[in-house]
ZAMARPA-705124 format. One record per residue (C-alpha): x, y, z; residue in three letters; residue number from 1. Coordinates in nm, 2 decimals, padded with zeros to 4 digits. Each point is the difference from the previous one (the first is absolute). Example, Ala and Ser with C-alpha at 12.3 -4.5 7.8 and 13.67 -1.06 7.14 Angstrom:
{X:01.23, Y:-00.45, Z:00.78, rest:ALA, nr:1} $
{X:00.14, Y:00.34, Z:-00.07, rest:SER, nr:2} $
//
This chain:
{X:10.88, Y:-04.89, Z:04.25, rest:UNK, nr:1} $
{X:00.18, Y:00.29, Z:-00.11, rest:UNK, nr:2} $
{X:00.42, Y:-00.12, Z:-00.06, rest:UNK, nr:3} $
{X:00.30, Y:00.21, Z:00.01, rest:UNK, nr:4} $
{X:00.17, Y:-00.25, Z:-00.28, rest:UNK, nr:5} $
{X:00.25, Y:00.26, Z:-00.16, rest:UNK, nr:6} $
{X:00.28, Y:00.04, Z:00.27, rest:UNK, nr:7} $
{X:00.34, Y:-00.10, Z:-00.11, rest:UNK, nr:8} $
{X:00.16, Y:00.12, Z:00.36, rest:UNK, nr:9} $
{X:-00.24, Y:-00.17, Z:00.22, rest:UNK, nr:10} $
{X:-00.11, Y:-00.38, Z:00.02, rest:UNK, nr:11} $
{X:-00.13, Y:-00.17, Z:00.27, rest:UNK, nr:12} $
{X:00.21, Y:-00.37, Z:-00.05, rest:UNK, nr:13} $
{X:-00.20, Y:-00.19, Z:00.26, rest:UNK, nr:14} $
{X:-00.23, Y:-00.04, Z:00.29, rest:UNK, nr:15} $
{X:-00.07, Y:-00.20, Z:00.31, rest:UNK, nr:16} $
{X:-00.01, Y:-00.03, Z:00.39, rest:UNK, nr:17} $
{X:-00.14, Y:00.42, Z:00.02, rest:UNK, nr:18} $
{X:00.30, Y:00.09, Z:-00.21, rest:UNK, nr:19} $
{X:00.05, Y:00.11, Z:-00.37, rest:UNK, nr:20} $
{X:00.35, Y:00.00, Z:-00.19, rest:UNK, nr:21} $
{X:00.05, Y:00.27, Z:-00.16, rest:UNK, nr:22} $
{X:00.25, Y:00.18, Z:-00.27, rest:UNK, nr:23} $
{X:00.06, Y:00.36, Z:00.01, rest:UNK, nr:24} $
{X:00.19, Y:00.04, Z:-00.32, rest:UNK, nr:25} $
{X:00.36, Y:-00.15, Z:00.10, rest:UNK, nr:26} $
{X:-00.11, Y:-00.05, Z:00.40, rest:UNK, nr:27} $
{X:-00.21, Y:-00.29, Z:00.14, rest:UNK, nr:28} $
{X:-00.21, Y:00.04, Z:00.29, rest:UNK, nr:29} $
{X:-00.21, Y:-00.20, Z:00.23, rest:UNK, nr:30} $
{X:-00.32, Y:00.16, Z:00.14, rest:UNK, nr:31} $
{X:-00.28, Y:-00.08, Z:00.16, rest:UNK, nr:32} $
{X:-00.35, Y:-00.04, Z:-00.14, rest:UNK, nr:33} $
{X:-00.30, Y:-00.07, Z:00.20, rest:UNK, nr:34} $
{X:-00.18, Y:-00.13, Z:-00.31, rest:UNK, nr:35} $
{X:00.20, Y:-00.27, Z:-00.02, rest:UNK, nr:36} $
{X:-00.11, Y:-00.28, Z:00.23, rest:UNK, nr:37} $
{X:00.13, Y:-00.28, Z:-00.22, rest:UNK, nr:38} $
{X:00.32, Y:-00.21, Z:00.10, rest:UNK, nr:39} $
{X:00.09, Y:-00.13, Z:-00.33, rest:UNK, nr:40} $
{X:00.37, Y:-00.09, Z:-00.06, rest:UNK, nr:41} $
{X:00.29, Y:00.24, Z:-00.04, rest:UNK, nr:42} $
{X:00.17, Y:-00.14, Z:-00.30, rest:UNK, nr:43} $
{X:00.18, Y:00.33, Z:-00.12, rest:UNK, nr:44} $
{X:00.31, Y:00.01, Z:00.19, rest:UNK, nr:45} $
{X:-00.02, Y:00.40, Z:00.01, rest:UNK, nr:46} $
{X:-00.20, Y:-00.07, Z:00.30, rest:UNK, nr:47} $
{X:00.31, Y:-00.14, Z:00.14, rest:UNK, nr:48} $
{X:00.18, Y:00.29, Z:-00.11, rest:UNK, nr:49} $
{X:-00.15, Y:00.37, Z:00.02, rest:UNK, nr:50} $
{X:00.16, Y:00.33, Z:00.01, rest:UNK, nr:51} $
{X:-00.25, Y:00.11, Z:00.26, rest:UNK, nr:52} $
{X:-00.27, Y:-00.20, Z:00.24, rest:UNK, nr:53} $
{X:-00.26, Y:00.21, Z:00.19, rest:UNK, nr:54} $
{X:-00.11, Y:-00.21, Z:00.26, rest:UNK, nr:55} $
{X:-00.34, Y:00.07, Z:00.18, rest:UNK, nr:56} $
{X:-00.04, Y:-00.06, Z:00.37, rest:UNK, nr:57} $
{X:-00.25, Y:-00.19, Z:00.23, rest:UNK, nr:58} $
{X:-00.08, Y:00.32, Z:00.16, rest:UNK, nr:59} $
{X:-00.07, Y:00.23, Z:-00.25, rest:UNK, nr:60} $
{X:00.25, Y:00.19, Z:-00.22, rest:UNK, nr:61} $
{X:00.35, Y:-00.17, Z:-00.09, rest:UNK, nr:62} $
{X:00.34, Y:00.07, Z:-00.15, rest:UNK, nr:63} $
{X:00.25, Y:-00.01, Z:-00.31, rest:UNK, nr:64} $
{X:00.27, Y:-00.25, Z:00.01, rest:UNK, nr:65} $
{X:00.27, Y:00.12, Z:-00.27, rest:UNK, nr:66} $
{X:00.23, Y:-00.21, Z:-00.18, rest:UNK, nr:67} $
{X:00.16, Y:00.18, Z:-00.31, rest:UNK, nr:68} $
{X:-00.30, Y:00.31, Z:-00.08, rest:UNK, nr:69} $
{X:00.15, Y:00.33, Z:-00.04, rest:UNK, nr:70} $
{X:-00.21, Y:00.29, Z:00.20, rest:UNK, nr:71} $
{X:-00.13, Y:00.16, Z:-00.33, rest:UNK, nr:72} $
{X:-00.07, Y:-00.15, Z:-00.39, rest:UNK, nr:73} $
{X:-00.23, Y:00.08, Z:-00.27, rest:UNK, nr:74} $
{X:-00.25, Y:-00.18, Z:-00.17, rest:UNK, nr:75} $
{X:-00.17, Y:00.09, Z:-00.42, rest:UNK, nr:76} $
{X:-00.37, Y:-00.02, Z:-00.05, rest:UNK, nr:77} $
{X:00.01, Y:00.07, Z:-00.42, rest:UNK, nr:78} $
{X:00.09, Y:00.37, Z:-00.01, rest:UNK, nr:79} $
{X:-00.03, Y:00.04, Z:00.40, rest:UNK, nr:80} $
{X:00.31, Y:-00.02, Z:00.25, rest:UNK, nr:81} $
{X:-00.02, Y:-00.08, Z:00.38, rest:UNK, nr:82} $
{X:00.22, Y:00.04, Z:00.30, rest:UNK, nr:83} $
{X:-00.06, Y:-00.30, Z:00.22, rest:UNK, nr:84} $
{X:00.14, Y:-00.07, Z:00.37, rest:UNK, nr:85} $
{X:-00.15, Y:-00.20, Z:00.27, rest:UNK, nr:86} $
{X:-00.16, Y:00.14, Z:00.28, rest:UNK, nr:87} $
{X:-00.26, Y:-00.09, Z:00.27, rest:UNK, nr:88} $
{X:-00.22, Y:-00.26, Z:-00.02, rest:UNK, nr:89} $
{X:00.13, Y:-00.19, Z:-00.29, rest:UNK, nr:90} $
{X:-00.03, Y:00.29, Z:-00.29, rest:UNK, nr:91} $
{X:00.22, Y:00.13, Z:-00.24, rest:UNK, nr:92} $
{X:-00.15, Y:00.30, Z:-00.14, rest:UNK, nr:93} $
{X:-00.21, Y:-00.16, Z:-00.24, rest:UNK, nr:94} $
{X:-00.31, Y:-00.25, Z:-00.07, rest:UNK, nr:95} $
{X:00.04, Y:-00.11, Z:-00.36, rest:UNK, nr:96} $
{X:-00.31, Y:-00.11, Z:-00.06, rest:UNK, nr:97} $
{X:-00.14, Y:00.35, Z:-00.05, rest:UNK, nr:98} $
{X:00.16, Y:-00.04, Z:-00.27, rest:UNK, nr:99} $
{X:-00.31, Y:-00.07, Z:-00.21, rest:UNK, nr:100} $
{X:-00.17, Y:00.27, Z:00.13, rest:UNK, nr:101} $
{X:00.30, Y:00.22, Z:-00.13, rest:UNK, nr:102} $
{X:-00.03, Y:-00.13, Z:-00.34, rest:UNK, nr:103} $
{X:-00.43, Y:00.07, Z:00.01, rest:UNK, nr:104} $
{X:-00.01, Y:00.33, Z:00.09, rest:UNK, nr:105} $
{X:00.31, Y:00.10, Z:-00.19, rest:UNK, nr:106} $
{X:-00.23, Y:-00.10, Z:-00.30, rest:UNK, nr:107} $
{X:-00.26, Y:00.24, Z:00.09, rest:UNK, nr:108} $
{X:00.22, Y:00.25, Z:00.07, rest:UNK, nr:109} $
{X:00.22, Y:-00.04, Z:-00.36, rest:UNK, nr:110} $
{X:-00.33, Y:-00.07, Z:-00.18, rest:UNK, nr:111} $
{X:-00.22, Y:00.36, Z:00.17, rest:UNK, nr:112} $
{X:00.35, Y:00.18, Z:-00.10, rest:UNK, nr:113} $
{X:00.00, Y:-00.14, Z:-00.36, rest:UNK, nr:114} $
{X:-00.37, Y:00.10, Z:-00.05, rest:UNK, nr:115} $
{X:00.07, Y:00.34, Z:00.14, rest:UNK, nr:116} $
{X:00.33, Y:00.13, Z:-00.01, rest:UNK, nr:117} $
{X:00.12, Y:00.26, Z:00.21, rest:UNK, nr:118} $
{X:-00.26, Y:-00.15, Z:00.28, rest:UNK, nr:119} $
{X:00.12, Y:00.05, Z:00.35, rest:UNK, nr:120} $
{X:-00.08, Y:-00.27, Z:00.18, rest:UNK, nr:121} $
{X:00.02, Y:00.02, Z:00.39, rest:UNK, nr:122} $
{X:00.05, Y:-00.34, Z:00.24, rest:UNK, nr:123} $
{X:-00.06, Y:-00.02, Z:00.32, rest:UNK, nr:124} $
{X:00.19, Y:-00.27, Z:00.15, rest:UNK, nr:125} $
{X:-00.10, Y:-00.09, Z:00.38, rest:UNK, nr:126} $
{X:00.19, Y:-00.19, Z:00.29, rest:UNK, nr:127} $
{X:00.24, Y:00.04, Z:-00.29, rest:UNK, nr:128} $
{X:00.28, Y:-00.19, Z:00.17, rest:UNK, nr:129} $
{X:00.38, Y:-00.03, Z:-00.18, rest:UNK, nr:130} $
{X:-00.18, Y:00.14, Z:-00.32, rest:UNK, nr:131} $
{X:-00.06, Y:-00.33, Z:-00.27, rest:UNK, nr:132} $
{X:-00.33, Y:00.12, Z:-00.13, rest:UNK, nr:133} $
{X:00.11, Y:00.39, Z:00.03, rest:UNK, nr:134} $
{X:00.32, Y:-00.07, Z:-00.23, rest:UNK, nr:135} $
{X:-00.20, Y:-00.25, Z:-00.24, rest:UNK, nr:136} $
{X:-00.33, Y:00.27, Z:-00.05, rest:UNK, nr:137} $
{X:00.29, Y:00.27, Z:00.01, rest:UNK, nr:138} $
{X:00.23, Y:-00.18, Z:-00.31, rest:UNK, nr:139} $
{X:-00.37, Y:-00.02, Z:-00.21, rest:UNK, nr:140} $
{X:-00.01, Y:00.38, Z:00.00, rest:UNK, nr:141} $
{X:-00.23, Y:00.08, Z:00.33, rest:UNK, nr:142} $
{X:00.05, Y:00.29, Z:00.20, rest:UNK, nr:143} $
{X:-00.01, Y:-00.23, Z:00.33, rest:UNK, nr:144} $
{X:-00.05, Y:00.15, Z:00.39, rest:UNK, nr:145} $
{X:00.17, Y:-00.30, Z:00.28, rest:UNK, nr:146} $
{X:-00.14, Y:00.02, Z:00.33, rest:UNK, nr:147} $
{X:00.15, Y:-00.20, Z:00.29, rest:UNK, nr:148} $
{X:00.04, Y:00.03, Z:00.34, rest:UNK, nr:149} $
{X:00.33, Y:-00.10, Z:00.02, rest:UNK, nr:150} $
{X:00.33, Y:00.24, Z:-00.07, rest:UNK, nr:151} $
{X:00.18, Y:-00.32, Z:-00.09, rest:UNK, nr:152} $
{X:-00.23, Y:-00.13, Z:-00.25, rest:UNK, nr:153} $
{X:-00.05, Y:00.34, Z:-00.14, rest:UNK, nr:154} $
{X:00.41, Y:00.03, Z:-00.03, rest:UNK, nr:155} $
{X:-00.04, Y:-00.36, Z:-00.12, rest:UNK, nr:156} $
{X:-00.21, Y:00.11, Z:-00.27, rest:UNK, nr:157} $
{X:00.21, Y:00.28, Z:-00.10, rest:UNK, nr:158} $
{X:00.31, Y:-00.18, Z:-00.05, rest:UNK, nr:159} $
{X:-00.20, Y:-00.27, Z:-00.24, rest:UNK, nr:160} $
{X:-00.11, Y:00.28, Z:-00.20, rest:UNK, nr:161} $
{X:00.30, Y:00.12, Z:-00.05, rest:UNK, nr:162} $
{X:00.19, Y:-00.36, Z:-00.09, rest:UNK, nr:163} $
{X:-00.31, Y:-00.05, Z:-00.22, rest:UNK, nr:164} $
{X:00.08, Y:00.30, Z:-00.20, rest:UNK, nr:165} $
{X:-00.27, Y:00.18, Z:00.14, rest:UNK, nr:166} $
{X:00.22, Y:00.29, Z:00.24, rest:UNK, nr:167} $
{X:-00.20, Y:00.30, Z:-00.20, rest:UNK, nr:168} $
{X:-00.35, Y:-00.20, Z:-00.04, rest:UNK, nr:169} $
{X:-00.27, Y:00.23, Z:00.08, rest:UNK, nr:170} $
{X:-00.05, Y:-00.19, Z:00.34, rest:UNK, nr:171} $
{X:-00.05, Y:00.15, Z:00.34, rest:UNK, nr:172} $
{X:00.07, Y:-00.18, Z:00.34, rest:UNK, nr:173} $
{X:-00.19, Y:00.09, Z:00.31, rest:UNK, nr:174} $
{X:00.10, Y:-00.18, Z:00.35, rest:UNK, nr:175} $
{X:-00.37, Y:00.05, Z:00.16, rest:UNK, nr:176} $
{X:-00.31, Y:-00.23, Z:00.16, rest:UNK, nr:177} $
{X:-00.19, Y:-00.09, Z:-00.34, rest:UNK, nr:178} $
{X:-00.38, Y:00.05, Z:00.13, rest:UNK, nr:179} $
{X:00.14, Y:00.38, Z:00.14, rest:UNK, nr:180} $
{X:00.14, Y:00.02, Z:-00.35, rest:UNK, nr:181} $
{X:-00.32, Y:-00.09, Z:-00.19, rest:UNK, nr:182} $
{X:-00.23, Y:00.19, Z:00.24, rest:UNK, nr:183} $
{X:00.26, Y:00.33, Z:-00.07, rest:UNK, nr:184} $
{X:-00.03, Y:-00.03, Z:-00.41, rest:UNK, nr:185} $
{X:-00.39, Y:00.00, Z:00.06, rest:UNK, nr:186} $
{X:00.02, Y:00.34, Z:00.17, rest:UNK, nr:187} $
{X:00.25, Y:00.13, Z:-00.27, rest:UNK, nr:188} $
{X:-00.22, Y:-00.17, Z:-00.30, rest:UNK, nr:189} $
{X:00.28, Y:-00.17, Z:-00.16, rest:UNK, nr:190} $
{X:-00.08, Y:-00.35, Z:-00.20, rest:UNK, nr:191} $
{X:00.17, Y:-00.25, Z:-00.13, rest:UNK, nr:192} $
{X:-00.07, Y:-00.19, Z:-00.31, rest:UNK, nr:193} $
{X:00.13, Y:-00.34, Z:00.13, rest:UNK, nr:194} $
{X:00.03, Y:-00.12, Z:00.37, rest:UNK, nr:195} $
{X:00.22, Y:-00.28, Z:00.13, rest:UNK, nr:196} $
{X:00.00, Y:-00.12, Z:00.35, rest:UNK, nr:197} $
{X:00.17, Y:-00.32, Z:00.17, rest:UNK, nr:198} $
{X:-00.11, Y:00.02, Z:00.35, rest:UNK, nr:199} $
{X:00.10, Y:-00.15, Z:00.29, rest:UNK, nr:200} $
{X:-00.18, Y:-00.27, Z:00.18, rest:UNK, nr:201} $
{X:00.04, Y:00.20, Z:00.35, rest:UNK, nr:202} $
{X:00.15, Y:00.34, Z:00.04, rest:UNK, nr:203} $
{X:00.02, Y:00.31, Z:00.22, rest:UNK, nr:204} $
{X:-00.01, Y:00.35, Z:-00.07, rest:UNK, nr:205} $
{X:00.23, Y:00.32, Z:00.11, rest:UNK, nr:206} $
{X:-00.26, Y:00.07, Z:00.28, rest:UNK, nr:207} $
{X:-00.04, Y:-00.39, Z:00.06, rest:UNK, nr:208} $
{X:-00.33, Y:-00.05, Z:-00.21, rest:UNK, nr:209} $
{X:-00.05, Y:-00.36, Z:-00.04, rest:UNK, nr:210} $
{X:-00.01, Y:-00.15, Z:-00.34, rest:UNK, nr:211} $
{X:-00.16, Y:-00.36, Z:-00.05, rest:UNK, nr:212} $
{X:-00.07, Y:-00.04, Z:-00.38, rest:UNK, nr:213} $
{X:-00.31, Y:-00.20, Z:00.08, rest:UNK, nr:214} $
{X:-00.17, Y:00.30, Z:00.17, rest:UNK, nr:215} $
{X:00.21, Y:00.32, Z:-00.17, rest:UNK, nr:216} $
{X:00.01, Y:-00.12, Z:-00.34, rest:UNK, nr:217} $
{X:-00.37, Y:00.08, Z:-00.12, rest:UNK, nr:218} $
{X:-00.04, Y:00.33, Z:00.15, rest:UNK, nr:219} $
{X:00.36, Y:00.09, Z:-00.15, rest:UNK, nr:220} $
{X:-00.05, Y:-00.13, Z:-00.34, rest:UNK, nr:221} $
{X:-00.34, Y:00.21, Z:00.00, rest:UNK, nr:222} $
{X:00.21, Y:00.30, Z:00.10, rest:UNK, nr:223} $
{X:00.21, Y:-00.09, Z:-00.26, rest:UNK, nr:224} $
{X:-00.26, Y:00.08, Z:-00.29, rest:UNK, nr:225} $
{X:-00.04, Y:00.34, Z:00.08, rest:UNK, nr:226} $
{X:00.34, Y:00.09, Z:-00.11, rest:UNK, nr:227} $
{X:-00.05, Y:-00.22, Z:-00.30, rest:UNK, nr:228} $
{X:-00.03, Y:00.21, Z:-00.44, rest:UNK, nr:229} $
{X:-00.30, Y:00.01, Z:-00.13, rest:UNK, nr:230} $
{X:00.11, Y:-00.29, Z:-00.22, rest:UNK, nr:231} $
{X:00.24, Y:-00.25, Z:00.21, rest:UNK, nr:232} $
{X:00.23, Y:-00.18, Z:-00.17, rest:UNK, nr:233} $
{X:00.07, Y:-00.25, Z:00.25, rest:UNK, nr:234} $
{X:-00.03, Y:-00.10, Z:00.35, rest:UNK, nr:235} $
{X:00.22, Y:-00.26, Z:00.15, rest:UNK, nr:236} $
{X:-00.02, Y:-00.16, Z:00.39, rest:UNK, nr:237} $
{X:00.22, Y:-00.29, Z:00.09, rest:UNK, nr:238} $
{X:-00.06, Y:-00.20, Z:00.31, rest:UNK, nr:239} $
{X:00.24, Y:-00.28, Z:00.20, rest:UNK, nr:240} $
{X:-00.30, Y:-00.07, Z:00.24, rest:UNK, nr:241} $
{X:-00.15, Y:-00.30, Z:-00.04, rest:UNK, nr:242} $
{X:-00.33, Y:00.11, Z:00.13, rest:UNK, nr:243} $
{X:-00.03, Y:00.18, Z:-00.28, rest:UNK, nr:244} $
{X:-00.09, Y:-00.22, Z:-00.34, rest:UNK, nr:245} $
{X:-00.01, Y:00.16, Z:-00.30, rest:UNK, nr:246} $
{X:-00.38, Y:00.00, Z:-00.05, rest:UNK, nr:247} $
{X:00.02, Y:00.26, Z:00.34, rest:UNK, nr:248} $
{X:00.23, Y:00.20, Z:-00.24, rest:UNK, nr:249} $
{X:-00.24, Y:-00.02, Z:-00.31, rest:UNK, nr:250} $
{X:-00.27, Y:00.11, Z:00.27, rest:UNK, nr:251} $
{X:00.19, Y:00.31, Z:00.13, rest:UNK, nr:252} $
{X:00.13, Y:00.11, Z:-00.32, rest:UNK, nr:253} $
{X:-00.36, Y:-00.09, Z:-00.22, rest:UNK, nr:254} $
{X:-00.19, Y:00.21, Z:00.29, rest:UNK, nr:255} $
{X:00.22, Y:00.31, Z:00.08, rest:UNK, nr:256} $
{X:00.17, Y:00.06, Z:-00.37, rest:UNK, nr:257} $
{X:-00.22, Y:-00.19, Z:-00.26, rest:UNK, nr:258} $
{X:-00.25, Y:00.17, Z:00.13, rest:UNK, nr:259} $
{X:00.06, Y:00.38, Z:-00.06, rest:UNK, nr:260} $
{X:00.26, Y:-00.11, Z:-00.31, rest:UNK, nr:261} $
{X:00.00, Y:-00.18, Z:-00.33, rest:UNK, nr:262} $
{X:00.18, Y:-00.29, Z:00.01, rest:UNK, nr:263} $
{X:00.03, Y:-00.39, Z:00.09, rest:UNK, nr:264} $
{X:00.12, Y:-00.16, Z:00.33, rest:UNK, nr:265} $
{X:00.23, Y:-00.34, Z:-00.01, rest:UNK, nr:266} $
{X:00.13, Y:-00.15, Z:00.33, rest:UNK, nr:267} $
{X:00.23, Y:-00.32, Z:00.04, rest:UNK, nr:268} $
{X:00.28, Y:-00.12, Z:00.21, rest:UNK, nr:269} $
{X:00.33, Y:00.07, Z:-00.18, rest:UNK, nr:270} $
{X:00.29, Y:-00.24, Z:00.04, rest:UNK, nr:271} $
{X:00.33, Y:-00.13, Z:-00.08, rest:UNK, nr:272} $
{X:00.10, Y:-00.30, Z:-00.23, rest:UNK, nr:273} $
{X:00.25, Y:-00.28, Z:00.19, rest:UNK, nr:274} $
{X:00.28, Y:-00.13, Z:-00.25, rest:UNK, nr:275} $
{X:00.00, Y:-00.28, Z:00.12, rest:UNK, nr:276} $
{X:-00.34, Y:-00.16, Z:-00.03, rest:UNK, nr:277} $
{X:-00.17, Y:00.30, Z:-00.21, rest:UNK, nr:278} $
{X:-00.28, Y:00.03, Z:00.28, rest:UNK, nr:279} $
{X:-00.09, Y:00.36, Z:00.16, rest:UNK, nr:280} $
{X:00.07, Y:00.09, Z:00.29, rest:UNK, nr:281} $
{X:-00.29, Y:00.28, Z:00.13, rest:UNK, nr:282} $
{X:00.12, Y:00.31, Z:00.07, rest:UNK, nr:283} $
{X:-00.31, Y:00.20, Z:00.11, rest:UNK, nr:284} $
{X:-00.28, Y:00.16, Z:-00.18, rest:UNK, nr:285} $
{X:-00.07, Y:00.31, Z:-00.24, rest:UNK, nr:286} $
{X:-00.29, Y:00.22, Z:-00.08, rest:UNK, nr:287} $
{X:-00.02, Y:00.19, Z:-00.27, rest:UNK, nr:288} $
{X:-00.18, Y:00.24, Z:-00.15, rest:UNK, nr:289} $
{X:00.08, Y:00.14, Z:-00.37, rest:UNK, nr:290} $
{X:-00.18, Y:00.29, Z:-00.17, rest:UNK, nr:291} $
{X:-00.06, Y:00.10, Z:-00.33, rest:UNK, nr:292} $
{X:00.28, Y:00.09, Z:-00.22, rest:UNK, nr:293} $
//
């Protein structure tokens, strides 16, 4: 399992009972995880006390319960700065165990610009969401494209850039439908030497196409690689379904990329360490592709 072990801001405390306990630098949160089917005792008294509790209902959905959590606060991933606040369905703006994928592809990125200097190096970063990856592949020295179909994660994005130090980055944010987006830079024969994509488990599009990720993801992956460099430098896809295992990842990637690109394909679930026992909890699963340098 890949591990996000270098936050200082972020720490998930404890878990039991479909919950987690979590810090956000000076806040702690309760959340819930469906991962977490154990009911082990709550001996940290945090859990009696949190600054916020999202609690999830019988019927679907559920709602925050606030106690002392102001509307807005940021968070520091090394050199990366985030604005948090929580919103629907138990987020905050961020999932910090991307974190290791940050840290890998911002090695490929340093390392391609330290062989060749003065390199542009253009990222594509898909269902881009409040911008994590686009600010972390932006801060190594990429030229980075965010795609999402929401204004308020684009804005989202935006504003992290700019707290990250990143307000004149050569970034650019579009608000569109990512497949329309793709199937667009085919017709204009524009490629990318990097592709990132998180994407959703179940999704609509502006015309009300139906996204399922077990029947869109192959076909959109494989469109994918025909806006792909001649040589890639990387190709990332991160999946919350659990349908998915990472050997359906290796599979994807090793048969649409590998395929037409040098390179080697690794896939594992990524996770995040608990203080309190040292396990991990799972957090999903990555696939990823990385090209020659």
């Amino acid at each position: 399992m890949w591990v996000a072990n270098d936050w200082k801001d972020y720490e998930i405390i404890d878990t039991s009972c479909r919950e987690k306990l979590e810090r956000w630098k000076d806040y702690i949160l309760i959340r819930p995880d469906p991962q977490v089917i154990w009911n082990t005792p709550k001996k940290d008294k945090r859990w009696e006390h949190p600054n916020a509790h999202y609690h999830r209902s019988s019927s679907g959905g559920g709602e925050w319960e606030f106690f002392s959590l102001p509307e807005k606060w940021q968070v520091n991933y090394k050199d990366l700065t985030f604005n948090l606040q929580p919103f629907s369905f138990k987020h905050t703006g961020l999932f910090p165990e991307q974190a290791v994928n940050w840290d890998w592809f911002s090695g490929l990125i340093k390392a391609a610009l330290a062989k060749k200097p003065g390199r542009e190096i253009k990222v594509l970063n898909l269902f881009a969401y409040t911008g994590g990856a686009t600010i972390a592949a932006a801060k190594a020295g990429a030229a980075v494209t965010h795609v999402d179909a929401s204004r308020g994660m684009v804005t989202w994005a935006k504003d992290n850039a700019v707290s990250s130090g990143l307000a004149n980055a050569p970034i650019r944010y579009l608000v569109d439908d990512c497949v329309k987006f793709v199937e667009r830079e085919i017709r204009r024969g524009n490629k990318y030497d990097a592709i990132i994509m998180d994407p959703p488990s179940y999704g609509r599009g502006p015309k009300g196409e139906i996204w399922k990720i077990e029947e869109s993801l192959y076909d959109f992956v494989k469109l994918c690689t025909q806006i792909l460099s001649d040589e890639p430098l990387f190709f990332l896809i991160n999946s919350y379904t659990t349908g998915l295992q990472p050997a359906v990842l290796t599979y994807l990637l090793e048969t649409l990329v590998a395929s037409g690109a040098e390179g080697t394909v690794t896939s594992d679930e990524i996770g995040l360490r608990v203080s309190s026992n040292n396990l991990v909890l799972p957090c999903g699963a990555s696939g990823r592709f990385t090209g020659k340098i």
